[in-house]
N, C-alpha and C positions, 0 to 999 in steps of 0.2 A: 504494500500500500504506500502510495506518496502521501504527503501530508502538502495538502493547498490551501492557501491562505482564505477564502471565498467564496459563496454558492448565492444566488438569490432564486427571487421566484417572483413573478408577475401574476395579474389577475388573469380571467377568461380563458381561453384556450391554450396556457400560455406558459411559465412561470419559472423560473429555479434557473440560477448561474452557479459556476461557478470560478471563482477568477484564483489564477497562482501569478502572483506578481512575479516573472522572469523578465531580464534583460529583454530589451524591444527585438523584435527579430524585423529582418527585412520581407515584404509578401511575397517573394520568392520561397521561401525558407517555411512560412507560413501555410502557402498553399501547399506545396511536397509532403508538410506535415500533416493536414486534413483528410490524405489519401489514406493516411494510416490509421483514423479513426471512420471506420466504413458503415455507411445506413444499415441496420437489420443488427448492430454489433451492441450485443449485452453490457452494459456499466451497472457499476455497485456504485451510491454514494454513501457515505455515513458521516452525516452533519449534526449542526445543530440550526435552530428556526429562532431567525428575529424577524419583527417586523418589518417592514417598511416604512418611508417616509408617506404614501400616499394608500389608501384605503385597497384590502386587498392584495398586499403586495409583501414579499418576503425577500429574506438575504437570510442565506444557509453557512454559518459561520464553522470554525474549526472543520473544517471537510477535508475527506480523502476517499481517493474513487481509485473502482478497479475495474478493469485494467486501468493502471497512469496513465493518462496521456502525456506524450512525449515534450520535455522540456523544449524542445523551437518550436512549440505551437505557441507559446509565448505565454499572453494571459487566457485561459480559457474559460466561458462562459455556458455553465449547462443551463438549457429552458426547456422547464418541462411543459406537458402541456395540459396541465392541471394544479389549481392551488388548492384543489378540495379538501384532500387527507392532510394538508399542511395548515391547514386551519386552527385545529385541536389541537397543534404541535409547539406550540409559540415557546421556547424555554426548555423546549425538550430537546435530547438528542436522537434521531429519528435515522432508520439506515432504509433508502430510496433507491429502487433497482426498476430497470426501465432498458428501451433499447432504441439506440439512436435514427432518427427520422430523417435527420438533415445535420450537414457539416457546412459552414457558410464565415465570411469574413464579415465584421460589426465593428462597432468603437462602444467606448464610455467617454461621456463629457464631461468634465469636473468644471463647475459653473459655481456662480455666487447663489445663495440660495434666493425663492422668490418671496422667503416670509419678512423682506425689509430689514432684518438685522444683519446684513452681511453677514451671514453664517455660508458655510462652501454645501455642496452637495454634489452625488456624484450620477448623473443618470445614463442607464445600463441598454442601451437597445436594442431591443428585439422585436419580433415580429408581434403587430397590432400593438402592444402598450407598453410605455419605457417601463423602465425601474429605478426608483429613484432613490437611494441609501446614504447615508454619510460617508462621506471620505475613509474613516476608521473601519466602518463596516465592509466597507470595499476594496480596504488594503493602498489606498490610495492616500500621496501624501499632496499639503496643498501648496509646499513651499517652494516660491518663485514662479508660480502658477499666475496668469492669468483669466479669468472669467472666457470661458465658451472657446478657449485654445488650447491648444496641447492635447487636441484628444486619444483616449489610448486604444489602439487598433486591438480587438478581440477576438478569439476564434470561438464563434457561436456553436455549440453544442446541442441540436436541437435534442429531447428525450420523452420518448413514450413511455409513460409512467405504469409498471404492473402493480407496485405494490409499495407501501409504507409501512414500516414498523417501528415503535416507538423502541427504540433501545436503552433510556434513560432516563429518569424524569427529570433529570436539570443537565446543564451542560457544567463538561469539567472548565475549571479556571485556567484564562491563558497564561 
């Protein structure tokens, strides 16, 4: 098992990243790596569930998926395609096994937040609705950042979700 910084999850058809802060890779480097995670191919996650910043919406913290995805995929982003069983989860550590639908290139934008107190936010996209987490929650830092530049190139993980199982009732301390 590798150990990745980051998982989220979005509302509607839709939901769960997860991101490993690696050095940037080039999209050369990035697509040769996508080949190696192939549609129909089984992943294990075992996370834990925080909220999100907007209603409906998750980021799957302490996570490690199996098989690893390969370090020049860079950061990678699993979206599942459901937040149902992730509802009841919030706090828990929960192990999400699923099998991939799509391998695709995305970004995250690390923006000023829109609640007027210059607070930073980090939003995650995917397909139909962003996701939007705190910088900390996303492994992302905000320093010498700019608002709505520097965005970080992703490799979108899409996942057919078979099953959730609560493995924990609280997440270990990082």
């Amino acid at each position: 098992m590798t150990d990745i910084k980051h998982v989220a999850a979005a509302a509607f058809v839709m939901a769960g990243l997860a991101m490993t802060p690696v050095a940037a890779q080039n999209k050369d480097t990035m697509v040769a790596a996508q080949n190696r995670m192939s549609v129909g191919q089984a992943v294990t996650l075992t996370s834990c569930i925080e909220k999100g910043q907007r209603a409906d919406t998750f980021i799957l913290t302490h996570t490690a998926d199996v098989p690893a995805h390969p370090a020049s995929m860079g950061r990678v982003v699993y979206w599942l395609d459901t937040v149902k069983p992730l509802r009841a989860h919030v706090g828990h550590q929960v192990r999400v096994m699923g099998t991939i639908s799509e391998v695709k290139m995305e970004e995250m934008e690390v923006k000023t937040g829109d609640d007027g107190t210059g607070g930073w936010s980090v939003e995650i996209e995917g397909p139909g609705k962003d996701v939007r987490v705190t910088p900390a929650q996303a492994g992302v830092s905000t320093a010498g950042r700019k608002s709505g530049q520097n965005d970080i190139k992703t490799t979108l993980v899409k996942l057919k979700v078979s099953d959730v199982t609560m493995v924990a009732a609280s997440c270990p301390a990082m």
